[in-house]
VMD Tcl script that builds the backbone (N, CA, C; Angstrom):
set m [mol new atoms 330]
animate dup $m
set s [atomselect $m all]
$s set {name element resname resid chain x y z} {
  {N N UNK 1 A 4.295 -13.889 6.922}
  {CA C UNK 1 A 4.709 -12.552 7.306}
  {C C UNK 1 A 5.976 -12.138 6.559}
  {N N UNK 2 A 7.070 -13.401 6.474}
  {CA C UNK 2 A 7.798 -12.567 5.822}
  {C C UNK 2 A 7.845 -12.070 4.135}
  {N N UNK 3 A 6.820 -13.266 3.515}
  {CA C UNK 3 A 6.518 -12.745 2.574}
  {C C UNK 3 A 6.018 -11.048 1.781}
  {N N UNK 4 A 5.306 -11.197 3.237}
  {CA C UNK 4 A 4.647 -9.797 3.068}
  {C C UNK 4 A 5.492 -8.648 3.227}
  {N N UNK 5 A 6.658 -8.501 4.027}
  {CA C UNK 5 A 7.491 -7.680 3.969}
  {C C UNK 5 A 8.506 -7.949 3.210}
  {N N UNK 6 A 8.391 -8.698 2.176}
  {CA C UNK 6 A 9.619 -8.726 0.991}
  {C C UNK 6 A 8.110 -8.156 -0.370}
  {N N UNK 7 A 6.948 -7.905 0.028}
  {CA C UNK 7 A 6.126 -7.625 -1.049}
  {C C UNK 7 A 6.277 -5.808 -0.735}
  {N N UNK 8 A 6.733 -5.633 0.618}
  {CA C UNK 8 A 6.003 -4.165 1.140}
  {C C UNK 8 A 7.158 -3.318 0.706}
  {N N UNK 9 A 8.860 -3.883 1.157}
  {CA C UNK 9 A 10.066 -3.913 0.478}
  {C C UNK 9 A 10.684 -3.491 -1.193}
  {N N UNK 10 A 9.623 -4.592 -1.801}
  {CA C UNK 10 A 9.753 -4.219 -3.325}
  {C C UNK 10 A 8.732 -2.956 -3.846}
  {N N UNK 11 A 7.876 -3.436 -3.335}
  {CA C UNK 11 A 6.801 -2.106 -3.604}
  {C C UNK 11 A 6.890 -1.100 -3.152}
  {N N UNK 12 A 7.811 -0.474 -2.420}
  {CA C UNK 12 A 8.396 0.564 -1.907}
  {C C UNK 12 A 9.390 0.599 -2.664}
  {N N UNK 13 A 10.321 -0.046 -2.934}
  {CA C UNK 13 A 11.636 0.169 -3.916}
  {C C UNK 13 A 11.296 0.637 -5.095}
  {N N UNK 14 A 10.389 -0.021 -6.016}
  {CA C UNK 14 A 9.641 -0.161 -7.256}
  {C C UNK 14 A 9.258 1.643 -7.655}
  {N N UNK 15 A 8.155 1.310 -6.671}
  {CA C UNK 15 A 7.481 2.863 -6.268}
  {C C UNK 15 A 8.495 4.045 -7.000}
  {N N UNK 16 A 9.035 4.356 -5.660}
  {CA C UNK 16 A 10.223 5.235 -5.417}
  {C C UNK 16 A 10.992 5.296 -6.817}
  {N N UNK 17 A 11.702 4.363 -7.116}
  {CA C UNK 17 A 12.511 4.265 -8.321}
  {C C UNK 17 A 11.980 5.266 -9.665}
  {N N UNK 18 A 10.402 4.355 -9.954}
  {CA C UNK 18 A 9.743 5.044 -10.912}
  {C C UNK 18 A 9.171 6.484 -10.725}
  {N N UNK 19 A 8.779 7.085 -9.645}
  {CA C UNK 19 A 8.629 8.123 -9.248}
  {C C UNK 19 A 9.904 8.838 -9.719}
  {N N UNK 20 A 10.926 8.476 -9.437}
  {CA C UNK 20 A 12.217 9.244 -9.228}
  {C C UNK 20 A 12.789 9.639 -10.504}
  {N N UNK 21 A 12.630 8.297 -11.283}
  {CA C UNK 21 A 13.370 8.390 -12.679}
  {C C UNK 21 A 12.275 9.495 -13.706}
  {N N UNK 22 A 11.364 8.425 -13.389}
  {CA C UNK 22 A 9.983 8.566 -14.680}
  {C C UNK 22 A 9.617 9.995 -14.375}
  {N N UNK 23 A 8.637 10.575 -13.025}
  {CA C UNK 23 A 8.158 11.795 -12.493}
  {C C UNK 23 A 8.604 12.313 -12.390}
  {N N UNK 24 A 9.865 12.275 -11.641}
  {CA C UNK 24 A 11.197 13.689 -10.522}
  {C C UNK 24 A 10.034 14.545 -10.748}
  {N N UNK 25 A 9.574 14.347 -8.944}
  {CA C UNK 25 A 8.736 15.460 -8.381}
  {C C UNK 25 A 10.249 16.371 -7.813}
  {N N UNK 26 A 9.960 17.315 -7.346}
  {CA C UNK 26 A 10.816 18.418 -6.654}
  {C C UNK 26 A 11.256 18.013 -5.183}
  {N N UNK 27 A 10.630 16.855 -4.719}
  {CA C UNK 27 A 10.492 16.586 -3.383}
  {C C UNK 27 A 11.231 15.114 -3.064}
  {N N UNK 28 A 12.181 14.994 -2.630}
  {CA C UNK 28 A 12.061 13.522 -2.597}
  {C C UNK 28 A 11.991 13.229 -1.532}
  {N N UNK 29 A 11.778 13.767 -0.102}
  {CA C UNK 29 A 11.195 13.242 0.662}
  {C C UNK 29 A 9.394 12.743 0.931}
  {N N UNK 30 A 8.617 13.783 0.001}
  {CA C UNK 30 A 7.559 13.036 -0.691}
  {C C UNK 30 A 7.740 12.209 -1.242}
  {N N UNK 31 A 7.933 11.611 -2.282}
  {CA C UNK 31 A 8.582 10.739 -3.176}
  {C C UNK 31 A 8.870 9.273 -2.390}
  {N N UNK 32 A 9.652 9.519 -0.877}
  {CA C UNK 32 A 9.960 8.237 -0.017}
  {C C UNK 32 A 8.471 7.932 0.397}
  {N N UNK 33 A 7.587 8.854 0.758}
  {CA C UNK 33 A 7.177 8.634 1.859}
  {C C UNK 33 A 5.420 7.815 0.947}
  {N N UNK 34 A 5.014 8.688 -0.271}
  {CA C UNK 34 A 4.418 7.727 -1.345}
  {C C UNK 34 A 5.219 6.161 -1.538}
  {N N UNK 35 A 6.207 6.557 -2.395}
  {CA C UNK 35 A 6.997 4.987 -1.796}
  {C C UNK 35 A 5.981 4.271 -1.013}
  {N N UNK 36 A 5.981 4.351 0.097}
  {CA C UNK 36 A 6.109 3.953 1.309}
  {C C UNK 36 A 4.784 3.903 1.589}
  {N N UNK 37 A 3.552 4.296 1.489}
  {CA C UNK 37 A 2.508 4.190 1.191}
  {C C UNK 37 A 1.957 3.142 0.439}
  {N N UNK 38 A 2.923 2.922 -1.113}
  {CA C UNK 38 A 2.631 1.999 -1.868}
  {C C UNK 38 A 2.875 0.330 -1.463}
  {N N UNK 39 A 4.297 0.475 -0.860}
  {CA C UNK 39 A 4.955 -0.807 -0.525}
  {C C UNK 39 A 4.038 -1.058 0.813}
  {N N UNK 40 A 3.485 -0.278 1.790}
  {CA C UNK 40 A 2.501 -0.534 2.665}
  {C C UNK 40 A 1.531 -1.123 2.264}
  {N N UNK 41 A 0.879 -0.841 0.981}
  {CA C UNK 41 A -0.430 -1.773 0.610}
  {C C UNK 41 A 0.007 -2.778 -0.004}
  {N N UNK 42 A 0.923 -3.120 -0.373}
  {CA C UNK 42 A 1.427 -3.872 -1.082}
  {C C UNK 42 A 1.591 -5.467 -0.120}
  {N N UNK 43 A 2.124 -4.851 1.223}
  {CA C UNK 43 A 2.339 -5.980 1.716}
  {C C UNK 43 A 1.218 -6.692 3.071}
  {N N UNK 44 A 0.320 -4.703 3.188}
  {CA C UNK 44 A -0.459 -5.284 3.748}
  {C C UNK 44 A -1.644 -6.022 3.213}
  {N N UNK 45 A -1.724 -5.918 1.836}
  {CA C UNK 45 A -2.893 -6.671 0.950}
  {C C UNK 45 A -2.423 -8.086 1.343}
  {N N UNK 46 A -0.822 -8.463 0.766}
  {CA C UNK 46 A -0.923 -9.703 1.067}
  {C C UNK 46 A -1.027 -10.481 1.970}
  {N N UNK 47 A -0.373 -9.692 3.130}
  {CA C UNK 47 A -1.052 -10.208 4.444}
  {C C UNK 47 A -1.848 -10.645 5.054}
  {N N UNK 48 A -2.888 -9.563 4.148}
  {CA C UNK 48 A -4.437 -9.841 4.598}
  {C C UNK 48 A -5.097 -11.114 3.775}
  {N N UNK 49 A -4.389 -11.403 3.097}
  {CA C UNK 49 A -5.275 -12.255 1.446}
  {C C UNK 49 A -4.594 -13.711 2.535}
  {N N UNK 50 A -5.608 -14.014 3.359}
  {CA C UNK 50 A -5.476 -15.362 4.144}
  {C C UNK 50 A -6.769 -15.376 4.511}
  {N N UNK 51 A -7.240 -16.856 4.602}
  {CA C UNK 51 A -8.878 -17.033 4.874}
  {C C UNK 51 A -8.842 -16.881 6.643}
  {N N UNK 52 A -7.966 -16.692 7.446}
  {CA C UNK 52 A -7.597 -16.422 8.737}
  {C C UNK 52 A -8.619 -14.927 9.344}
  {N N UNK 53 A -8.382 -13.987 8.068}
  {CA C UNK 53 A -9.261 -12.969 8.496}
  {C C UNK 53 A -10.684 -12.845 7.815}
  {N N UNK 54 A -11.632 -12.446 8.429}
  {CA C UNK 54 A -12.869 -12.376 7.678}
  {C C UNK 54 A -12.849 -10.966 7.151}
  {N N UNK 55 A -13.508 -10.915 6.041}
  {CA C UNK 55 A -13.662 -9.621 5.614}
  {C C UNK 55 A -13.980 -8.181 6.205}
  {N N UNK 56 A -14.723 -8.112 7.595}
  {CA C UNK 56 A -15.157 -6.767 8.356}
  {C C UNK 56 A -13.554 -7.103 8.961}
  {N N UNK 57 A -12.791 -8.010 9.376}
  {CA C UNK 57 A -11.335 -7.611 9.562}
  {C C UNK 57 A -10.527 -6.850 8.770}
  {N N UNK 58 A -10.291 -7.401 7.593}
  {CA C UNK 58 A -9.882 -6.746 6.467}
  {C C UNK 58 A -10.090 -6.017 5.971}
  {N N UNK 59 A -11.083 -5.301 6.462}
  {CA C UNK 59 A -11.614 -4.110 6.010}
  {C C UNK 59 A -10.999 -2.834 7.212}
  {N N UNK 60 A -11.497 -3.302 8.125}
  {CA C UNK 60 A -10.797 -2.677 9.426}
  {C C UNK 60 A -9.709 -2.677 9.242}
  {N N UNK 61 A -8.950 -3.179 9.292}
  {CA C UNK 61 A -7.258 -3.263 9.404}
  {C C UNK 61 A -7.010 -2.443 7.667}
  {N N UNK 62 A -7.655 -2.581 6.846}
  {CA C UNK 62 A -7.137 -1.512 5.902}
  {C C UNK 62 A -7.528 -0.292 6.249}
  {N N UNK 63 A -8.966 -0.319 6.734}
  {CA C UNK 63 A -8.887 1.639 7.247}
  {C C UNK 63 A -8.259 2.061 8.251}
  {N N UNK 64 A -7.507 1.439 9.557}
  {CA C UNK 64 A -6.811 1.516 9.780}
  {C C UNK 64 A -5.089 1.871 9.553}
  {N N UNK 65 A -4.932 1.109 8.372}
  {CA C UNK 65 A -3.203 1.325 7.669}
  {C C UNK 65 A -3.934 2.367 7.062}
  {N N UNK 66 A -4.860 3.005 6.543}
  {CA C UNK 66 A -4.888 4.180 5.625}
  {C C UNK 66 A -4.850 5.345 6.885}
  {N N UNK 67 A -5.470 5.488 8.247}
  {CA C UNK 67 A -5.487 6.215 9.028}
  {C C UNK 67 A -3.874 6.426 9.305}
  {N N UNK 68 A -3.724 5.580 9.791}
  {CA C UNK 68 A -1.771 5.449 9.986}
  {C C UNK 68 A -0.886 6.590 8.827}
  {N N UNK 69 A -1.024 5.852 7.460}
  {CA C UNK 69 A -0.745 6.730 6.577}
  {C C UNK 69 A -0.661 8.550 6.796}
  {N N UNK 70 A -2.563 8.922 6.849}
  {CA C UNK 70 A -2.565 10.169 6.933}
  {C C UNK 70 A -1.909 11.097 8.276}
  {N N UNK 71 A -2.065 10.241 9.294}
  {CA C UNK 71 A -1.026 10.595 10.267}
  {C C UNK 71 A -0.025 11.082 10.216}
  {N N UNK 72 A 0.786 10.079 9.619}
  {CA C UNK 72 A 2.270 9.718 9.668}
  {C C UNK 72 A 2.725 11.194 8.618}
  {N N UNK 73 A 1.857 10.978 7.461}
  {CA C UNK 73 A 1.782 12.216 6.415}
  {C C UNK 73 A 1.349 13.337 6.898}
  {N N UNK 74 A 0.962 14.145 7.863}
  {CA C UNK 74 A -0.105 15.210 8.528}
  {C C UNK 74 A 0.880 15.442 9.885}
  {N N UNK 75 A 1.754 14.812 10.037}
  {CA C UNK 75 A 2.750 15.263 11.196}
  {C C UNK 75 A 4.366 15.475 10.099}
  {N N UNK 76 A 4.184 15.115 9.196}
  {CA C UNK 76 A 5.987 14.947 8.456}
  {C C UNK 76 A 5.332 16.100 7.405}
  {N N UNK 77 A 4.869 16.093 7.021}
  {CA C UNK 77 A 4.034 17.411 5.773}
  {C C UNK 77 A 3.174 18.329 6.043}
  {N N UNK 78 A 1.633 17.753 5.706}
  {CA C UNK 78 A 0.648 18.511 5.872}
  {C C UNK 78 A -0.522 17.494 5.508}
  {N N UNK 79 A -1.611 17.614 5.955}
  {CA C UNK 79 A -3.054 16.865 5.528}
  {C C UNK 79 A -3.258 16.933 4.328}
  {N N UNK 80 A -3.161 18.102 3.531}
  {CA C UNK 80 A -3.284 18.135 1.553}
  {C C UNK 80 A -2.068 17.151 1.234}
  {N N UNK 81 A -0.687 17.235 1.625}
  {CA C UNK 81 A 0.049 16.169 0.971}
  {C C UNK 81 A -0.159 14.760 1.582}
  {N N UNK 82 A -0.607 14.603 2.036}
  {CA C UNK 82 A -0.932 12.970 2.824}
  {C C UNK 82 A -2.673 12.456 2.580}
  {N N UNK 83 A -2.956 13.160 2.300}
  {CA C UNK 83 A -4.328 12.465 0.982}
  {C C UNK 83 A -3.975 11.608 0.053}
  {N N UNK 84 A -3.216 12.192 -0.865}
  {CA C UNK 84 A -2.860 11.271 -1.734}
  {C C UNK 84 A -2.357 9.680 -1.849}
  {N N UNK 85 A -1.452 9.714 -0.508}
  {CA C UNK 85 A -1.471 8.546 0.033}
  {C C UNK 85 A -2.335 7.165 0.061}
  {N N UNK 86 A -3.585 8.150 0.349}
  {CA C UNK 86 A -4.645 7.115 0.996}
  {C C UNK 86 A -4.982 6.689 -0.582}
  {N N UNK 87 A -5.068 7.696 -1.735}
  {CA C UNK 87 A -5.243 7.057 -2.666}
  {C C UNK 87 A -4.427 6.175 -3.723}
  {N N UNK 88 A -3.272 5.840 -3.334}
  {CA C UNK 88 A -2.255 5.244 -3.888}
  {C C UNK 88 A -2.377 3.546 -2.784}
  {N N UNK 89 A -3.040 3.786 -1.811}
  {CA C UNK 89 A -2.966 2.521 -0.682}
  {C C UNK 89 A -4.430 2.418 -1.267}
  {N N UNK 90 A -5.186 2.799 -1.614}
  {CA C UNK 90 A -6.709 1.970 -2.111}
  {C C UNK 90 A -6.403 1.364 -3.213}
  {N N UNK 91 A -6.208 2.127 -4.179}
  {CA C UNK 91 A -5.753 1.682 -5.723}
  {C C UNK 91 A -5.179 0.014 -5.364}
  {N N UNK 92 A -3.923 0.638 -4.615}
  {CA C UNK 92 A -3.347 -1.143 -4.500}
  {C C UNK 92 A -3.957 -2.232 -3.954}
  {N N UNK 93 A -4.749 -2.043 -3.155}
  {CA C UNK 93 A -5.563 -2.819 -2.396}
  {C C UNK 93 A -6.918 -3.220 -3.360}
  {N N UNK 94 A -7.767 -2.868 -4.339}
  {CA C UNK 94 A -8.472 -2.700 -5.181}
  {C C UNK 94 A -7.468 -3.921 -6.629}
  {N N UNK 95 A -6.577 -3.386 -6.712}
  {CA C UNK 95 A -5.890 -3.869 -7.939}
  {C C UNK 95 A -5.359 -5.398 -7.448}
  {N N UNK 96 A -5.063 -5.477 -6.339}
  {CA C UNK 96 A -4.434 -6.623 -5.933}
  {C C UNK 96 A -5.349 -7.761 -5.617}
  {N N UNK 97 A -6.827 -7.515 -5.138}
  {CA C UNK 97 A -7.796 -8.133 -5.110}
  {C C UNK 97 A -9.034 -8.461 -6.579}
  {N N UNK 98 A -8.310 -7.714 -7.405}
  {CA C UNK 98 A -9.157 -7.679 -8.508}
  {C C UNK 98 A -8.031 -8.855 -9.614}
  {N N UNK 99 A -6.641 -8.693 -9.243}
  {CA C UNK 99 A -5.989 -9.489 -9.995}
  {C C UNK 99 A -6.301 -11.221 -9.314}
  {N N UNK 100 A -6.721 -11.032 -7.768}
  {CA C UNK 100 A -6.856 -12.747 -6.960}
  {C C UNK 100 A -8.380 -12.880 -7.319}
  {N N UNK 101 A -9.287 -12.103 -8.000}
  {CA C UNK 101 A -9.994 -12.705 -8.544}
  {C C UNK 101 A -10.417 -12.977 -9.428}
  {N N UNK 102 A -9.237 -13.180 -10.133}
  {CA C UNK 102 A -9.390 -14.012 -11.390}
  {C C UNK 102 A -8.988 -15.963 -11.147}
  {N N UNK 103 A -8.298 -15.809 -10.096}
  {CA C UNK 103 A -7.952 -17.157 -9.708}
  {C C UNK 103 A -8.944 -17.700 -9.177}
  {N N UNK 104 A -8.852 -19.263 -9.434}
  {CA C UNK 104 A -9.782 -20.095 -8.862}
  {C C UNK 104 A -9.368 -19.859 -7.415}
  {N N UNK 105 A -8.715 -19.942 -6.601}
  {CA C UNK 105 A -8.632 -19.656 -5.366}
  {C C UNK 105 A -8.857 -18.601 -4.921}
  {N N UNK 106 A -8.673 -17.714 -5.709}
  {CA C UNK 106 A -9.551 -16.141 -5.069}
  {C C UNK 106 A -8.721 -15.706 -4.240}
  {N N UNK 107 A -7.267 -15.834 -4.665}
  {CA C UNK 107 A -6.202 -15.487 -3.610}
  {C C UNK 107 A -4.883 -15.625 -4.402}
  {N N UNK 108 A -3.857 -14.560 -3.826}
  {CA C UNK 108 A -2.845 -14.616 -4.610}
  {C C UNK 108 A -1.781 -15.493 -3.639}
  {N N UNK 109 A -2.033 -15.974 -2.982}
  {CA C UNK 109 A -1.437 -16.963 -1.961}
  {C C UNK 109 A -1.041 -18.234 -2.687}
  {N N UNK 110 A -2.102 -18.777 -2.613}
  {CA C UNK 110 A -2.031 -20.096 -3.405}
  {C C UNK 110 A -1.776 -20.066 -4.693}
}
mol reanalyze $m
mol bondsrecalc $m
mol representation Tube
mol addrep $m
């Protein structure tokens, strides 16, 4: 666990930073809250990347953190700006499982 929130931590820092420097959207409370989206998949991928959960878990519990997301985005913004979200939390979740399977363990754990 605490790994995962020093993964959710950086990937939120990371995020944000490059958004800020590289993009400068007009918004930077968008800007946190993508952040924050990103460092969310970030740490909930790794969380999940344990043979503890079976896959219809892990699947659940990610459409779940993506529901959370549009929420959280759809009460602080609007539903058009909190879409995007969900696609910045798939991407990572997609990319992070595509990089653990290249490992013989099939996990970025080990």
């Amino acid at each position: 666990m605490q790994k995962a929130l020093i993964y959710f931590a950086l990937g939120t820092v990371v995020s944000f930073l490059i958004n800020y420097f590289f993009l400068s959207s007009q918004n930077i409370g968008l800007d946190l809250y993508y952040a924050f989206a990103f460092g969310f998949a970030w740490g909930m991928a790794y969380y999940l990347d344990s043979p503890k959960f079976t896959l219809p878990q892990k699947l659940g519990l990610s459409f779940a953190g993506m529901a959370i997301l549009v929420l959280i985005g759809s009460i602080i913004f609007n539903l058009k700006l909190a879409v995007p979200s969900i696609l910045k939390f798939s991407t990572v979740f997609v990319a992070y499982y595509l990089i653990a399977s290249f490992r013989a363990s099939k996990s970025l754990r080990n």
